[in-house]
C-alpha positions as CSV (number, residue, x, y, z in Angstrom):
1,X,-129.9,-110.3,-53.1
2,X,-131.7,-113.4,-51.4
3,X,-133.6,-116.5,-53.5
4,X,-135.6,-118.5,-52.2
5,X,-136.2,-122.5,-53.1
6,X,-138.9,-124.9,-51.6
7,X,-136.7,-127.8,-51.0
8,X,-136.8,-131.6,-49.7
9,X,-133.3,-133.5,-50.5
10,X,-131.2,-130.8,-52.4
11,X,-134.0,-130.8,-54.8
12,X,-136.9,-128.3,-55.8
13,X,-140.0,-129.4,-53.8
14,X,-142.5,-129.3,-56.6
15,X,-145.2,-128.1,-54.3
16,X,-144.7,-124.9,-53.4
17,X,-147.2,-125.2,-50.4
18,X,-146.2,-128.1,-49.1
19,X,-142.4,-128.6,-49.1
20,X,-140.5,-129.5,-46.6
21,X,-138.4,-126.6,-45.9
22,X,-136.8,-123.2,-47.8
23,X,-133.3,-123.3,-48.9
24,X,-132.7,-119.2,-49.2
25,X,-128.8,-118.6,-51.3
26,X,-127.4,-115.1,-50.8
27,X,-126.1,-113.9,-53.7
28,X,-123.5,-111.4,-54.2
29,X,-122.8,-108.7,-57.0
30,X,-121.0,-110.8,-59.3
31,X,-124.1,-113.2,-59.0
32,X,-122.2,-116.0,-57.0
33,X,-123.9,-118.0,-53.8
34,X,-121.8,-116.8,-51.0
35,X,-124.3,-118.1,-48.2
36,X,-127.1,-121.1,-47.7
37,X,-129.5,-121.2,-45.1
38,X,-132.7,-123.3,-44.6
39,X,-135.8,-121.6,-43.2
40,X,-138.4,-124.2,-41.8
41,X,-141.6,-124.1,-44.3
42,X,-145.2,-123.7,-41.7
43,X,-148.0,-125.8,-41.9
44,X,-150.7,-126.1,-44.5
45,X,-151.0,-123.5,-47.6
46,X,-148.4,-121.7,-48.5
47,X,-150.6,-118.8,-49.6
48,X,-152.0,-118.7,-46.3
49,X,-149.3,-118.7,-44.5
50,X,-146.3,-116.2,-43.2
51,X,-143.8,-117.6,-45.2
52,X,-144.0,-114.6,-47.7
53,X,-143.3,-111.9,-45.1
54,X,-140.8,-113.9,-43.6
55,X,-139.3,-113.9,-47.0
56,X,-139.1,-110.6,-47.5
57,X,-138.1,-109.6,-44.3
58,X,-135.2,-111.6,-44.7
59,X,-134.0,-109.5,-48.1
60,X,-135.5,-112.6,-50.7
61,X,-136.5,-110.8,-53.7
62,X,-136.8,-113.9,-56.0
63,X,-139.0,-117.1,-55.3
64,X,-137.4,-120.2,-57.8
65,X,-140.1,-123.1,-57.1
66,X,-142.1,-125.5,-59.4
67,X,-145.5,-125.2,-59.5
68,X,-147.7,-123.1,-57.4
69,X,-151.2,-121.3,-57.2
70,X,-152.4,-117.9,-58.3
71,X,-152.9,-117.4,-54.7
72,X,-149.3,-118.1,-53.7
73,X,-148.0,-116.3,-56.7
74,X,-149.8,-112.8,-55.8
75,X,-149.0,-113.6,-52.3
76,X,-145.5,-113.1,-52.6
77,X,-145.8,-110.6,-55.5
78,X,-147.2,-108.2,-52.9
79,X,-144.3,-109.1,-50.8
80,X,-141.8,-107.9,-53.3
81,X,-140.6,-111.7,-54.3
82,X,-140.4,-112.5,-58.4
83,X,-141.6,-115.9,-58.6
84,X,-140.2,-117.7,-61.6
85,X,-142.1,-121.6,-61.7
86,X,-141.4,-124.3,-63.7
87,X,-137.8,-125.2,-61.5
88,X,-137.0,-128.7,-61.0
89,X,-133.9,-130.3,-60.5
90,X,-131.1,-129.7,-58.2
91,X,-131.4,-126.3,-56.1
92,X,-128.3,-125.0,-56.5
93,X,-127.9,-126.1,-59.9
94,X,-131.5,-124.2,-60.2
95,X,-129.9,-121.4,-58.7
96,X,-127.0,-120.8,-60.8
97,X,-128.6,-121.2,-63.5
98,X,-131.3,-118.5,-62.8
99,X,-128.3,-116.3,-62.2
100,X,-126.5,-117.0,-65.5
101,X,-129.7,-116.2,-67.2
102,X,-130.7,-119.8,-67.9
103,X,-133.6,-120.5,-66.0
104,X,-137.3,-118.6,-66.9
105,X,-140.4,-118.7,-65.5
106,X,-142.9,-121.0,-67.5
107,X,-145.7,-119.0,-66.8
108,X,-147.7,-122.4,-65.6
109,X,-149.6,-122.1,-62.3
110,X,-152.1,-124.8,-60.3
111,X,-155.4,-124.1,-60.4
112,X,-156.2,-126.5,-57.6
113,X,-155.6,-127.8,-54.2
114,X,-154.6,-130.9,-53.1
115,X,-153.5,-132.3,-56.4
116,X,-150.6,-133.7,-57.9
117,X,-149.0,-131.1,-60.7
118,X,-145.4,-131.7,-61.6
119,X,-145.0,-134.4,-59.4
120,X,-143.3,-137.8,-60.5
């Protein structure tokens, strides 16, 4: 299994659509991070973008990220990702915790564009 992260310094980008980059962990079948790589995020809206196929194509099946759109969230929902919002903190901290059964989604989306949700 694959997760995915939107990432800038080690830490969950709290915009999904806008982060600097992806951090995807492979995971094995005792649920330990065997791999990292980085996968370069594209330009503009994430809901508009690739970056959901690309995903998937790559075997990520869950989407770990802080606050995103409806948009994004059905996006990748059609591409066979789980998104679980309401992350923040260290990604692989994030991570492992997700896998221990620690980390849920919070259910909370943006409803807007250009704003500043979640951000500090």
């Amino acid at each position: 299994m694959k997760i995915a992260l939107p990432s800038k310094d080690n830490v969950i980008d709290s915009h999904f659509g806008h982060c600097d980059h992806f951090t995807v962990y492979t995971v094995n079948e005792q649920k330990e991070i065997v791999a990292e790589e980085k996968v370069a995020s594209p330009a503009g809206c994430g809901c508009k973008s690739n970056i959901a196929s690309t995903l998937s194509a790559m075997g990520v099946k869950v989407m770990l990220a802080g606050n995103m759109g409806d948009g994004a969230v059905n996006v990748l929902k059609n591409s066979g990702i789980q998104v679980v919002r309401g992350c923040a903190g260290e990604i692989r901290s994030v991570a492992e915790g997700f896998l221990s059964g620690r980390v849920f989604d919070s259910g909370e989306g943006c409803h807007a564009h250009d704003h500043n949700c979640g951000s500090h």
